[in-house]
N, C-alpha and C positions, 0 to 999 in steps of 0.2 A: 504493500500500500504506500510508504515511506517512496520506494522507487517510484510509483508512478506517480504521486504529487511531485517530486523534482522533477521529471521528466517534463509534464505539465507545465510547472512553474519555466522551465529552461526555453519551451518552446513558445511559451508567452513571453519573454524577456528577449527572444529572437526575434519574435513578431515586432515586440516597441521599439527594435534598434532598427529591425528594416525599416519601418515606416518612419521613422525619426531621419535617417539616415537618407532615404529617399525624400522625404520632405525637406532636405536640408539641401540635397543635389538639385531639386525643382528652384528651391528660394535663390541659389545660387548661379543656376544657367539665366535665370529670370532677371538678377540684376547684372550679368552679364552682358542681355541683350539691351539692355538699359544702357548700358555705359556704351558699347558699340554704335547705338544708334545715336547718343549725342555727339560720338566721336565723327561720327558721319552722318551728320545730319543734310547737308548739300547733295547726300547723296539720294536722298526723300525724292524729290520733285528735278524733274530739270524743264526748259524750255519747252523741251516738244511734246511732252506729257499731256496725253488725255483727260479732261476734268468736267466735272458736268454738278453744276452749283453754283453758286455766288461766289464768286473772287477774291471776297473781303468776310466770309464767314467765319465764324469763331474759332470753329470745330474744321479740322480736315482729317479726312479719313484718307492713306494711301494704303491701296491695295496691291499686291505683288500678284498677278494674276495670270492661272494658265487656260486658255480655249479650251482644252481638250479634259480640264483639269474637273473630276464628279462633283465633288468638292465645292468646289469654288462654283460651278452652277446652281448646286444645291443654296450656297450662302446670297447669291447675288437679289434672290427676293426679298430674301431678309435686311440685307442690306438698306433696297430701295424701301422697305416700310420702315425702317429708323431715319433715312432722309427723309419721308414723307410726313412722319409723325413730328419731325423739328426742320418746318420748310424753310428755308433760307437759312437755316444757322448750321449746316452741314454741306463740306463740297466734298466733293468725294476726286482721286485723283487715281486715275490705272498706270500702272507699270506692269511689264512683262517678266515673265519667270518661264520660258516652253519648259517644262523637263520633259514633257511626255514626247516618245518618238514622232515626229511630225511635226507638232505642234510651231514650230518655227515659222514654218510657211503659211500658217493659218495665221499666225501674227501678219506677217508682213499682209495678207487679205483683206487682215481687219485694219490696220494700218492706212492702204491705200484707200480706203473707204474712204478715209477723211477729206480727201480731193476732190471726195464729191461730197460731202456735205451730209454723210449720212452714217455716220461711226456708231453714234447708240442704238441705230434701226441694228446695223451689223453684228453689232456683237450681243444685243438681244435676240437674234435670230438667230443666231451662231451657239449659244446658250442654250436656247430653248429647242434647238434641233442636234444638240451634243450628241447625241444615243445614236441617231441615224450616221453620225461620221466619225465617229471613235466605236473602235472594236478591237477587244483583246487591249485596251488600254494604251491603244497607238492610235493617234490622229490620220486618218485618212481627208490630204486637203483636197483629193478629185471630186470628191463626193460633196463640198461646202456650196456650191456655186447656184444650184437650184434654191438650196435658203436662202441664200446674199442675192438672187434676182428675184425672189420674191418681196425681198427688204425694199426694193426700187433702187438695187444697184445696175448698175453696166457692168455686166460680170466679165468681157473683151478687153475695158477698158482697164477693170480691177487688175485682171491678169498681168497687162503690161506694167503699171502701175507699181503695183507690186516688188517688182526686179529694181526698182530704184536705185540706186548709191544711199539715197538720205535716207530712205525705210532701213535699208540694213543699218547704216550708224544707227538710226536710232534705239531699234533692237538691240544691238550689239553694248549701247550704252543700258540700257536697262538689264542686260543680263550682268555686263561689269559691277552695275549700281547693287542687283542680287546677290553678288557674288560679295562685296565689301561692307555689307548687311548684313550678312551670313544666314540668308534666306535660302532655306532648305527647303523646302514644302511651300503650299500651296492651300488655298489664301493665306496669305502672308498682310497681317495689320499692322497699320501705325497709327496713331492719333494724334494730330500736334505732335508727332517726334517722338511718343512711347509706342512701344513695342505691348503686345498685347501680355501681361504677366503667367497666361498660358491659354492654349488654343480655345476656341468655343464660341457662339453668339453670346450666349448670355455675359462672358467676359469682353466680349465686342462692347454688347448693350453698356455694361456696369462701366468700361472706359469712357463709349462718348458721353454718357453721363455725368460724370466728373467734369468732363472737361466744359459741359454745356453750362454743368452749375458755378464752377469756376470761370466763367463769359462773364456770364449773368452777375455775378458777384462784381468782377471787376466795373462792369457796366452800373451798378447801381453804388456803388462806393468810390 
């Protein structure tokens, strides 16, 4: 009996130090990405960045974002209901992260869209018909072009378009941008420059929170 209460007691005192010891690795990668993200904070936004909000809003959300990525389609509703529910006090700003096989050339797609004036129709179209062009968790871009001509693009033009010089910089710079981030995955959040303290909406939601009541504060004092 003596034996197995220690045994008991040994495996419960195992239990508190992993959990102690992994809540300690979590607390730690967490302010990690904290300090890296201040250290590179120019690396957030650049010029050619897609954004769709007010210019001067409180709250910026930058999103590291893959097309092809389940994920990240799944969050993007979510997303536009926490813009919607705080309208003008959130802008939201996309960055590229492809990891998925493909996925590069679906960037440059959704990229060239902007030449015609129709980026959010694109990539909400590209979103919402994910299933049909990723399989086996590889981006298929032959198969995008019926969505993007449904969007009311020039899918001829896109194509050309597409092969740019400045699309590739641009890409090319947001993958650099993920890469000095240390954006491994996919959506990848910032708000004002913090890093989300670990994955989730509800840690999405409880961030821009803060930061809306932290506005509002500033603005009323």
């Amino acid at each position: 009996m003596k034996r197995n209460t220690i045994f008991v007691t040994a495996l419960v005192l195992l239990a508190i130090l992993f959990t102690g010891g992994a809540y300690l690795y979590r607390s730690q990668q967490a302010e990690a990405a904290v300090r890296l993200a201040a250290k590179n904070r120019e690396s957030l936004v650049r010029f050619h960045s897609p954004s769709l909000g007010r210019i001067d809003a409180p709250v910026h959300i930058v999103e590291f974002f893959d097309p092809a990525c389940e994920t990240c389609a799944a969050f993007f509703p979510l997303v536009k209901q926490i813009m919607a529910a705080n309208r003008d006090d959130i802008r939201l700003t996309v960055r590229y992260a492809p990891f998925h096989q493909g996925s590069d050339e679906v960037v440059k797609a959704l990229e060239a869209s902007r030449k015609q004036g129709r980026y959010w129709q694109a990539f909400e179209a590209l979103v919402a018909s994910q299933p049909a062009w990723v399989q086996h968790h590889q981006a298929r871009p032959d198969l995008v072009w019926p969505y993007l001509a449904r969007a009311g693009l020039d899918t001829a033009r896109l194509q050309t378009d597409m092969q740019s010089p400045e699309i590739a910089r641009a890409v090319a710079q947001d993958v650099a941008d993920a890469q000095s981030l240390d954006v491994r995955k996919t959506p990848e959040f910032f708000v004002n420059g913090r890093p989300l303290p670990s994955f989730g909406i509800e840690q999405l939601r409880t961030l821009v929170d803060e930061e809306l009541a932290a506005a509002r504060k500033a603005k009323a004092g």
